[in-house]
C-alpha positions in Angstrom: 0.0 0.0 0.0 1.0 3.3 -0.5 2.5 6.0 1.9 -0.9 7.9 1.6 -3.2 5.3 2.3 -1.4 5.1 5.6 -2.0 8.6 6.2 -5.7 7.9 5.5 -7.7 8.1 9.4 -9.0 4.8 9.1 -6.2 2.0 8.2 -7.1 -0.3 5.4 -5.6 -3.6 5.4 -6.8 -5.3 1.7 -7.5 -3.0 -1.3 -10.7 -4.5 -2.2 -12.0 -5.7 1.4 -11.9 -2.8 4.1 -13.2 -4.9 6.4 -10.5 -7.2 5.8 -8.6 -8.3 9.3 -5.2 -10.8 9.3 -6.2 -12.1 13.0 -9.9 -12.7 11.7 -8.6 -14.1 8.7 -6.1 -16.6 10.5 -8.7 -17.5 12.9 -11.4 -18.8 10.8 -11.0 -22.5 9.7 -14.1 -23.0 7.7 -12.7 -20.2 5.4 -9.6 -21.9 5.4 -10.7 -25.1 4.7 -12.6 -23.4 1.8 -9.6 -21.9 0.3 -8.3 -25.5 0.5 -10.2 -26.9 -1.7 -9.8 -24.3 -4.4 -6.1 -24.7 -4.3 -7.0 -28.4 -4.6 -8.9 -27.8 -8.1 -5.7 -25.5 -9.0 -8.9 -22.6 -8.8 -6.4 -19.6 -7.2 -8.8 -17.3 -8.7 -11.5 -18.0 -5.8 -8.7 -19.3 -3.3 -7.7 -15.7 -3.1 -11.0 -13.7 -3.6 -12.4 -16.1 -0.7 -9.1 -15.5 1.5 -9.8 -12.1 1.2 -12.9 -11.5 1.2 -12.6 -9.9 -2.7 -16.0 -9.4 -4.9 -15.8 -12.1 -6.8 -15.7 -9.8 -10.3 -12.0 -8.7 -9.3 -10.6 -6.0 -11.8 -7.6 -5.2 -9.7 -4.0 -4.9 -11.2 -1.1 -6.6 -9.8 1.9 -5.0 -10.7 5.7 -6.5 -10.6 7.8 -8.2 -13.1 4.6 -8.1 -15.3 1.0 -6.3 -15.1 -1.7 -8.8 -14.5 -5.2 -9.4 -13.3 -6.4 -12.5 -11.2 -8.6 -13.9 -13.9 -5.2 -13.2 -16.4 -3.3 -15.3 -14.0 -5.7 -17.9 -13.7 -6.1 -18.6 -17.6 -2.5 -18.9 -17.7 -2.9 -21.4 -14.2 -5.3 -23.2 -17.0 -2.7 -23.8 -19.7 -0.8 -25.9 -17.9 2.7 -26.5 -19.0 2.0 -25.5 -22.3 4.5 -23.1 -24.4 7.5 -24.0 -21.6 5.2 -22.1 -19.1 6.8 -25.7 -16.4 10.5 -25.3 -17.9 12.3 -24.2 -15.0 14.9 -27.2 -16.0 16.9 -27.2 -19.0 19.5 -29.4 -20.0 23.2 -27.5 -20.8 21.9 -27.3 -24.8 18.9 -25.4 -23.2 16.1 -27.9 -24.6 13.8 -28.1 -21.6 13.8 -31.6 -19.1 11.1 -33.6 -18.4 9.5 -32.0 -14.9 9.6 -33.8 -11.8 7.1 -36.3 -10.2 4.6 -35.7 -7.9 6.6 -37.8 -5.2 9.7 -35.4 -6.1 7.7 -32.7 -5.4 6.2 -33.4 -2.4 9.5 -34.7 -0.9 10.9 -30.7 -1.3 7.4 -29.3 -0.1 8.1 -31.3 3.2 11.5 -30.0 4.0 9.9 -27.0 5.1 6.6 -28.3 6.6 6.4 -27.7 10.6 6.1 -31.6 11.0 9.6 -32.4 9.8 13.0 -32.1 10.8 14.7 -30.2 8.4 18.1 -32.3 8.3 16.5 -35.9 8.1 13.7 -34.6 5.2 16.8 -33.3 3.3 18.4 -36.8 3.7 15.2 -38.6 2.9 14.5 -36.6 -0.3 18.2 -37.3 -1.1 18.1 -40.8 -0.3 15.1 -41.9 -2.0 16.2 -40.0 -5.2 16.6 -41.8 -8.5 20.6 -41.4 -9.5 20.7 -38.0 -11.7 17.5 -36.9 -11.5 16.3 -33.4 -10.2 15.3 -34.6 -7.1 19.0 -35.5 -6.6 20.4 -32.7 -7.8 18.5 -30.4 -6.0 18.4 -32.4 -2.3 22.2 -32.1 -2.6 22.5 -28.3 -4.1 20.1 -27.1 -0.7 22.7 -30.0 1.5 25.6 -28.3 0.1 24.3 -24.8 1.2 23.0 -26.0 4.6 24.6 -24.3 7.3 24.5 -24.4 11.2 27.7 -23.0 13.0 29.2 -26.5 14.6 29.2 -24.5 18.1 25.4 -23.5 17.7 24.4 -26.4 15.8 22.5 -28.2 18.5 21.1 -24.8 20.1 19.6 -24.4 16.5 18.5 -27.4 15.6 14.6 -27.3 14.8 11.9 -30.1 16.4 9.5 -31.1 14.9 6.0 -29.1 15.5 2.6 -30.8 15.0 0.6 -27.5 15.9 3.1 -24.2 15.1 2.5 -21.1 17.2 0.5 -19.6 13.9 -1.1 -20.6 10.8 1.5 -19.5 7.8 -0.8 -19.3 4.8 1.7 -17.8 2.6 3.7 -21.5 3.0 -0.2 -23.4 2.0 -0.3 -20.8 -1.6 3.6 -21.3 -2.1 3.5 -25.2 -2.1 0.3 -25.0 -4.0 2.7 -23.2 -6.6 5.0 -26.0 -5.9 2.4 -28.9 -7.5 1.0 -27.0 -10.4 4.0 -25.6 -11.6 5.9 -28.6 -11.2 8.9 -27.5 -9.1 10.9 -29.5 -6.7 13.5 -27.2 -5.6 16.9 -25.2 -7.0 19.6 -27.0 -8.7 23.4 -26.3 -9.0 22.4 -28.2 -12.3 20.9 -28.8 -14.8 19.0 -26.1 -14.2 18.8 -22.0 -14.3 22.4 -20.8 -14.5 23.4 -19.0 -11.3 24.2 -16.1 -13.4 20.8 -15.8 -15.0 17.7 -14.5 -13.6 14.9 -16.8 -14.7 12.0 -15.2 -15.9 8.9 -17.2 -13.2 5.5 -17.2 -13.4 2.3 -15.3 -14.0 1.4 -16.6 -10.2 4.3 -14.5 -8.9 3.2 -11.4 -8.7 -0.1 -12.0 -7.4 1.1 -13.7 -4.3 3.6 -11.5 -4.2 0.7 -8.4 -3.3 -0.9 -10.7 -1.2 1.6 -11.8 1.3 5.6 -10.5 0.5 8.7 -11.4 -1.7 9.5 -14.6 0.2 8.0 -17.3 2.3 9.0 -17.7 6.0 9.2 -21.2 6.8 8.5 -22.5 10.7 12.2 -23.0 10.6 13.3 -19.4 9.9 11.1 -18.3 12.3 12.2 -20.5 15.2 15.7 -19.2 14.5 15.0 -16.0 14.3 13.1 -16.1 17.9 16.4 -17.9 18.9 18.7 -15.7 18.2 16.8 -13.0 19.4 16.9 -14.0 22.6 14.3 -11.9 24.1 15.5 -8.7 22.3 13.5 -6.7 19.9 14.1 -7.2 15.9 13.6 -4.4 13.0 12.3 -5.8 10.1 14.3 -3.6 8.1 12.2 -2.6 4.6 9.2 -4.7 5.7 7.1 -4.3 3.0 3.6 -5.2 3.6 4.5 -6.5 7.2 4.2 -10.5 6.5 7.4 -11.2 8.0 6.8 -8.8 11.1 3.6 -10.3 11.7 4.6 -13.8 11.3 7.2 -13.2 13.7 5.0 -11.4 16.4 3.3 -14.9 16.1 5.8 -16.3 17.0 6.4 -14.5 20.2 9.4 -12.0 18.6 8.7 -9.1 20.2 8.8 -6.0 20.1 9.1 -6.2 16.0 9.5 -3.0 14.4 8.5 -3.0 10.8 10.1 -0.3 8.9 10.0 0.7 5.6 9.5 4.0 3.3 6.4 3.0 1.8 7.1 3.3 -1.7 6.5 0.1 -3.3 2.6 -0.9 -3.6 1.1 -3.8 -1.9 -2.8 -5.4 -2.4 -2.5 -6.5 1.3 -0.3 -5.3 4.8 -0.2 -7.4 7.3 0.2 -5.3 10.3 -1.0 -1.7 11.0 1.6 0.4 12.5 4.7 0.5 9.7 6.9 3.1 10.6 7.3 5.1 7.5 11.1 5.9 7.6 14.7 5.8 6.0 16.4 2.9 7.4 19.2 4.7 8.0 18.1 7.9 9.4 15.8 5.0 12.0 19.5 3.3 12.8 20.8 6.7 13.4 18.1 7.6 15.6 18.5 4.9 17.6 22.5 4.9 18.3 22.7 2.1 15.7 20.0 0.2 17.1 22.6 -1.7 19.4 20.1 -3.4 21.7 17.6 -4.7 18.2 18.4 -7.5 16.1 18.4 -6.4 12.5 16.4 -8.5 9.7 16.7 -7.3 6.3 14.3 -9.2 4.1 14.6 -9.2 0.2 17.0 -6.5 0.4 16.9 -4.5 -3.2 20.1 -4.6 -5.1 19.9 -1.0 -6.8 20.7 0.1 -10.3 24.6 -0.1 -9.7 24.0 -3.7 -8.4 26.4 -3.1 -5.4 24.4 -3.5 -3.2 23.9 -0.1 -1.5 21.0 -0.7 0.5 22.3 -3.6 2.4 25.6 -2.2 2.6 24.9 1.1 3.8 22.9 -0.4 6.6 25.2 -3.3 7.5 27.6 0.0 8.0 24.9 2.2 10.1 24.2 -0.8 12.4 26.1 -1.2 15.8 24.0 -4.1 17.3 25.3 -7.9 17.0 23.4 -10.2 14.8 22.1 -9.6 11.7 19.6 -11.4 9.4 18.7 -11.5 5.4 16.5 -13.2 3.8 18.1 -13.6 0.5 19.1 -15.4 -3.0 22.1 -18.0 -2.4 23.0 -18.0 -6.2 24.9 -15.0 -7.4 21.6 -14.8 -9.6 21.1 -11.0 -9.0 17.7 -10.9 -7.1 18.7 -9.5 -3.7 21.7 -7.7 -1.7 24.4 -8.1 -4.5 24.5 -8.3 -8.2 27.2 -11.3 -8.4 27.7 -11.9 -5.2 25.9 -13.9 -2.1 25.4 -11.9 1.1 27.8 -14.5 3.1 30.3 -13.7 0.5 29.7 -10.1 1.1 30.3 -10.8 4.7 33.1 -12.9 4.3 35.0 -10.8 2.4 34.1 -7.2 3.0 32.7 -7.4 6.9 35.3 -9.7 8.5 34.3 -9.0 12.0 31.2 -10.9 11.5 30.6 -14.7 12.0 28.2 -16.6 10.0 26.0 -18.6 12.2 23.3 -19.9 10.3 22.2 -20.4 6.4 19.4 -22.7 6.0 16.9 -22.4 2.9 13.6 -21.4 2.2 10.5 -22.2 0.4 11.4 -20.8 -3.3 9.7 -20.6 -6.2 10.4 -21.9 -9.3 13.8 -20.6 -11.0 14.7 -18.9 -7.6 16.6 -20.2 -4.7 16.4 -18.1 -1.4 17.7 -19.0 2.3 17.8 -17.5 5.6 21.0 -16.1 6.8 22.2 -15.1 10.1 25.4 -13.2 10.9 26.8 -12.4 14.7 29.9 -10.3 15.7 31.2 -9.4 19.2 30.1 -10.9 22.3 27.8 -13.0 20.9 30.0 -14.5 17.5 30.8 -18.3 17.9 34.2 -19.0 19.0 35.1 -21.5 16.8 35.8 -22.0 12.6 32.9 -22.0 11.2 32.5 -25.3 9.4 29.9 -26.8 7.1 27.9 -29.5 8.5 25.5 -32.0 6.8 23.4 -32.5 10.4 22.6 -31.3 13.5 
């Protein structure tokens, strides 16, 4: 939404819906269940007017990589794979590869569920892989990039959850995406280059208005309330709030969303956005040295430096840092060719990484959680990869 609709005396939460509330919206199963069953018929059309209480003639304009309606993206939903709309995996001659099974599918869907331990569904979906296929590739490209801090790894290791502190309906749309677009994860390859940003979907943009750039899974969150400790967290260019409010969910608090407004959202998630320069907020705050500092989908800029991140990385005198972020070089977030640990690594020495794990991505992207400590609270020890915790 834009900075004036926050000035506006009454907040509205869902362009479309006024009466539109997240906590109501969370709370009530039978709508949920409803929405369900939509995804279930691949009908995202009526999964999101009936999430949000839309008119079910919905005209509105979703604008990001591309300009499209709901009824736009759901004739495109209709085609199928048709035209290469499935090809997110190419062989190195670029000819498109036959897309995953259903099995393969599911197997990366439940690496992030609450229900499963991270580690062990990575080694199951490697494990039960057929030799070569994507579901091999890309079980060992996320094991590769898996990373706990040996001397925090059994601090951080995530339980299993049968019933999470919140319902996350961001992950339900996202591994809806998952099924119809036939997607079972990143590769190192065959696959998109790590040089090359894929073009994705028509479905994109819409959930992209709806709920943010990126899906938190119930692992990012539990780290993040981890590392915390207790201490409050800026959600440093928030967005539409999904992140701040999934982590107030999840017992962060206080969580300070701020952001300068000036990208448009269908939907925000929580009400009280601090409309702000991130830097002129660090500043204000002596470098926010007592908040943990979460910078989600941080833009890369027209010089593809980075400047954003790397201002604020600069401004910030607190301890642990977080970014939600691409771990391929592909150019989406922090850095035009590099990775934000590589940043780190190499231009921010004092700083230890702790944890890298990744996140539910959608097809052609590949995006983790990373988390970054110095002083006081840095581990001790050489940071080592580690296949489990």
């Amino acid at each position: 939404m834009s900075h004036e609709t926050h000035k506006r005396a009454k907040f509205v939460h869902c362009v479309g819906n006024p009466a539109f509330t997240p906590d109501k919206y969370l709370e009530d199963a039978s709508r949920q269940q409803k929405v369900g069953e939509h995804l279930n018929k691949n009908d995202l059309y009526h999964a999101i007017v009936t999430s949000f209480g839309l008119p079910e003639r919905d005209t509105y304009t979703y604008h990001a990589t591309t300009s499209v309606t709901l009824a736009q993206v759901q004739h495109v939903v209709s085609l199928g794979g048709v035209n290469n709309l499935h090809a997110w995996y190419r062989a190195k001659d670029g000819i498109p590869l036959d897309p995953p099974p259903p099995g393969d599918i599911e197997a990366y869907i439940s690496i992030f569920e609450p229900a499963t331990q991270t580690t062990s569904a990575l080694k199951g979906m490697q494990s039960n892989a057929k030799k070569g296929s994507l579901r091999a590739q890309s079980a060992a490209h996320l094991t590769a990039r898996r990373f706990l801090h040996p001397s925090r790894a059994a601090q951080l290791s995530i339980p299993r959850c049968k019933t999470p502190p919140a319902a996350n309906p961001y992950f339900d749309f996202w591994a809806w995406s998952c099924r119809n677009l036939e997607w079972c994860g990143p590769c190192a390859g065959p696959g998109p280059s790590e040089r090359v940003v894929a073009t994705s979907h028509h479905v994109l943009p819409v959930l992209m208005h709806h709920f943010g750039c990126a899906v938190p899974s119930h692992e990012s969150l539990e780290l993040l309330r981890l590392v915390a400790a207790g201490r409050p967290l800026a959600d440093m260019g928030s967005g539409n709030g999904y992140w701040s409010h999934m982590l107030r969910a999840y017992g962060l608090g206080p969580v300070f969303p701020v952001d300068n407004m000036q990208s448009v959202w269908r939907v925000t998630w929580v009400p009280d956005t601090i409309v702000a320069d991130g830097l002129r907020w660090l500043a204000a705050r002596d470098g926010a040295r007592d908040v943990v500092l979460l910078l989600v989908y941080p833009v890369v800029g027209a010089d593809g430096r980075g400047a954003f991140t790397r201002d604020l990385v600069a401004a910030y005198r607190g301890d642990t840092i977080a970014v939600v972020g691409t771990q391929n070089r592909n150019g989406y977030t922090g850095f035009r060719d590099v990775t934000m640990d590589e940043y780190m690594e190499t231009q921010q020495k004092e700083w230890v990484k702790v944890v890298q794990v990744a996140l539910p991505s959608f097809p052609g992207k590949d995006e983790a959680l990373y988390i970054f400590q110095r002083g006081d609270r840095a581990p001790v020890s050489d940071a080592t990869k580690i296949e489990s915790s």
